[in-house]
C-alpha positions in Angstrom: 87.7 120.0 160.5 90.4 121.6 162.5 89.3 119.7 165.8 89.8 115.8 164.9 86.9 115.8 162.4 87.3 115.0 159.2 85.7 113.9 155.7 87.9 111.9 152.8 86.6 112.0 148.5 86.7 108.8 147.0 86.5 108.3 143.5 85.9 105.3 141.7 85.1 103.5 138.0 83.6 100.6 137.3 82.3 98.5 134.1 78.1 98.7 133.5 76.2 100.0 136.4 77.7 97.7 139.3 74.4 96.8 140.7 72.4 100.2 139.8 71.3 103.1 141.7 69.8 101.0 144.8 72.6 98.6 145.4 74.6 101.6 145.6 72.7 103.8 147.8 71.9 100.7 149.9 75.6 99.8 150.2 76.6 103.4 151.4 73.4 103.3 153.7 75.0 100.7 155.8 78.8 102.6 155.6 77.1 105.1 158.2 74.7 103.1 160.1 71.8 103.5 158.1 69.4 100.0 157.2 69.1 99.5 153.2 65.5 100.3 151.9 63.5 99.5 149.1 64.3 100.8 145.5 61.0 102.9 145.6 62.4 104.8 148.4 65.9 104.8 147.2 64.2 106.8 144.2 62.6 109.5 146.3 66.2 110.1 148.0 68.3 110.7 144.8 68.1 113.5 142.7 69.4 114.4 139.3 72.2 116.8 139.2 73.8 118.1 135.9 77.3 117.2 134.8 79.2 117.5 131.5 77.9 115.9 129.0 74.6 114.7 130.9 73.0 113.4 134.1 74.1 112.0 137.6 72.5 111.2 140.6 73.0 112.6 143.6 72.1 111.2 146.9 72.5 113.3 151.0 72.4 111.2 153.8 73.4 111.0 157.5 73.9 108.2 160.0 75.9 107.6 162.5 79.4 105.8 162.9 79.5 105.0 166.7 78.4 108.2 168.3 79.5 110.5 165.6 77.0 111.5 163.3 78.1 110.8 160.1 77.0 112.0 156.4 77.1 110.5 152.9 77.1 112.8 149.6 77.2 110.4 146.7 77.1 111.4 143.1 76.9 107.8 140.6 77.7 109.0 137.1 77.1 106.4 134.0 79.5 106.9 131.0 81.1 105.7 128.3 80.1 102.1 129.3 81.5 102.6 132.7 79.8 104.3 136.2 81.9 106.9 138.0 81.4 107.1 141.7 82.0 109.9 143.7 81.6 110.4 147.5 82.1 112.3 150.1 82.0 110.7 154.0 82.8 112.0 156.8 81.7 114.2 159.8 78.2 115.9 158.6 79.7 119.2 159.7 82.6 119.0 157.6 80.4 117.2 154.8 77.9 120.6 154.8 80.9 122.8 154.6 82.4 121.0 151.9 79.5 120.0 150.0 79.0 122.8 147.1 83.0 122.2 146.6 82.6 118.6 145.9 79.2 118.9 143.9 81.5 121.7 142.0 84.5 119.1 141.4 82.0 116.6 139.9 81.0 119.1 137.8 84.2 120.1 136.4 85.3 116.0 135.6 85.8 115.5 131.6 85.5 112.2 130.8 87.7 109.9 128.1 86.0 108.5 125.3 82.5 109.7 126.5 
């Protein structure tokens, strides 16, 4: 961010769907100060977003982490028997300003054997 703030990508894999949409959400909720909430609401914060060869979900949230106000872009994307996760976390400033760069990585991924 050029003045201390910052945001880092992770990217992970994992077997099945690791707990599902919800467990996910709710687990990233509470990375950035956020309480977990019920899998009807969870629904009503995701949205779909295309990707090759399908469909991922995409969820945008802020919290805070101490006084900093911190922001969550998550993309959860099943294939080939396995759930790619994708996130972006860091200061919300830097997380706006990066976010159509991220959602654009996401979009170029080519997965094995999907």
């Amino acid at each position: 961010g050029g003045d201390g703030s910052a945001a880092e990508v992770t990217v992970s894999a994992f077997p099945g769907d690791v707990g599902g949409v919800p467990a996910n959400v709710n687990r990233w909720r509470t990375q950035i100060g956020l309480d977990p909430v019920p899998g009807a609401e969870i629904d009503q914060m995701v949205s779909s977003l295309d990707v090759m060869g399908g469909q991922a979900k995409l969820v945008d949230m802020t919290g805070k982490k101490g006084a900093q106000a911190t922001r969550v872009i998550g993309i959860i994307v099943p294939r080939g028997g396995q759930t790619w996760f994708y996130k972006l976390m860091g200061d919300a400033a830097v997380a706006e300003r990066e976010k159509t760069a991220f959602i654009k990585f996401v979009q170029s991924v080519r997965y094995p054997n999907a």
